[in-house]
C-alpha positions in Angstrom: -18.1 20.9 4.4 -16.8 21.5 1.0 -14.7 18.1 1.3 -17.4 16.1 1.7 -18.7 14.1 -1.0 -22.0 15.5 -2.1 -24.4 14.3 -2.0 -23.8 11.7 0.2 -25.5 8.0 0.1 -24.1 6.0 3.0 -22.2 6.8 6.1 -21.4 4.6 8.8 -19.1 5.1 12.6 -15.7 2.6 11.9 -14.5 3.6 15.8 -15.0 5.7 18.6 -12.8 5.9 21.1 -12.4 8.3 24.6 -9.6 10.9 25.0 -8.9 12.5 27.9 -10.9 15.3 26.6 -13.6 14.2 24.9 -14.2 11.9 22.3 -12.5 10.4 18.7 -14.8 9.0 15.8 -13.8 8.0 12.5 -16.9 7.8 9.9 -17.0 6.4 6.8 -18.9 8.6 4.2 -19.5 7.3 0.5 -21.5 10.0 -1.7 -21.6 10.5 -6.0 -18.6 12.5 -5.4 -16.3 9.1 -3.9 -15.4 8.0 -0.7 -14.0 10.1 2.7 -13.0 8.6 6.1 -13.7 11.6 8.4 -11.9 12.1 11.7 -14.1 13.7 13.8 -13.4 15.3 17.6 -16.1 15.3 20.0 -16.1 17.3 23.3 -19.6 18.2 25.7 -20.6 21.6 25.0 -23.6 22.9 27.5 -25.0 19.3 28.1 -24.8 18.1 24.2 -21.9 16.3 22.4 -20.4 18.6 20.0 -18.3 18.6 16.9 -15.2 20.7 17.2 -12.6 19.4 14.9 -12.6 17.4 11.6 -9.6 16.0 9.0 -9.8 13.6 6.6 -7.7 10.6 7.5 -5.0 10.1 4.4 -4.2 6.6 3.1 -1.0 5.8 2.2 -1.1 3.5 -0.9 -0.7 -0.2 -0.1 2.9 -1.3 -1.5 2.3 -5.0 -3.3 4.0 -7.9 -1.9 8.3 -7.8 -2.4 8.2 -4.2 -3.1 8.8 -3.6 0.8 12.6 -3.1 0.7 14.1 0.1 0.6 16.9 0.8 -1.9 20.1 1.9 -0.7 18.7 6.1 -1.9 15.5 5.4 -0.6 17.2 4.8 3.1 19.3 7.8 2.7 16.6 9.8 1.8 14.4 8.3 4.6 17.4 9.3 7.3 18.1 5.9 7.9 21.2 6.1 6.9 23.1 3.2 4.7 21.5 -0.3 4.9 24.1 -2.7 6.4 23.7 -5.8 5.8 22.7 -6.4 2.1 23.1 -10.3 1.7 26.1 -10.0 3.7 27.0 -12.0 7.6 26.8 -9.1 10.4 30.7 -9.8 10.8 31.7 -9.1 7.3 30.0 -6.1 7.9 32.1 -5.1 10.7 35.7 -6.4 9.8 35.1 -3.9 6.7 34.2 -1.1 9.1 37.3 -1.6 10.7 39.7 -1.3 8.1 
């Protein structure tokens, strides 16, 4: 309860959806204290639909447009090893591999 933000003004369901075991809602909660989306697990407990897990759902920060591609050290780091083709034809890229 402590990551909620307190004391909360608006709240709103963006999606449910079933699982096999229950149910999956996302709410959207907006207090003084900011903003939260709240991943919430629902399952039946004794006839009544029941809470039993909660996470807040991270963002990652949207990249602006052209800052999509990777450097050559972000790939490396990433595990995607070294980018190919780098402005060069795929069979330049493979005669060099050859030699």
């Amino acid at each position: 309860m402590a990551m909620l933000p307190m004391p909360m003004t608006e709240a709103s369901i963006e999606s449910i959806e079933s699982t096999p075991t229950g149910y999956k809602a996302v709410l959207h909660l907006v207090g003084e204290g900011g903003t939260l989306r709240l991943e919430t697990r629902w399952k039946d407990r004794d006839g009544r639909p029941t809470i039993v897990e909660a996470s807040r759902v991270h963002e990652e920060p949207i990249k602006p447009v052209g800052e999509t591609e990777l450097t050559e050290g972000e790939h490396l780091r990433r595990g995607r090893g070294k980018p190919m083709l780098r402005g060069r034809k795929p069979m330049d890229v493979l005669a060099s591999r050859a030699t």
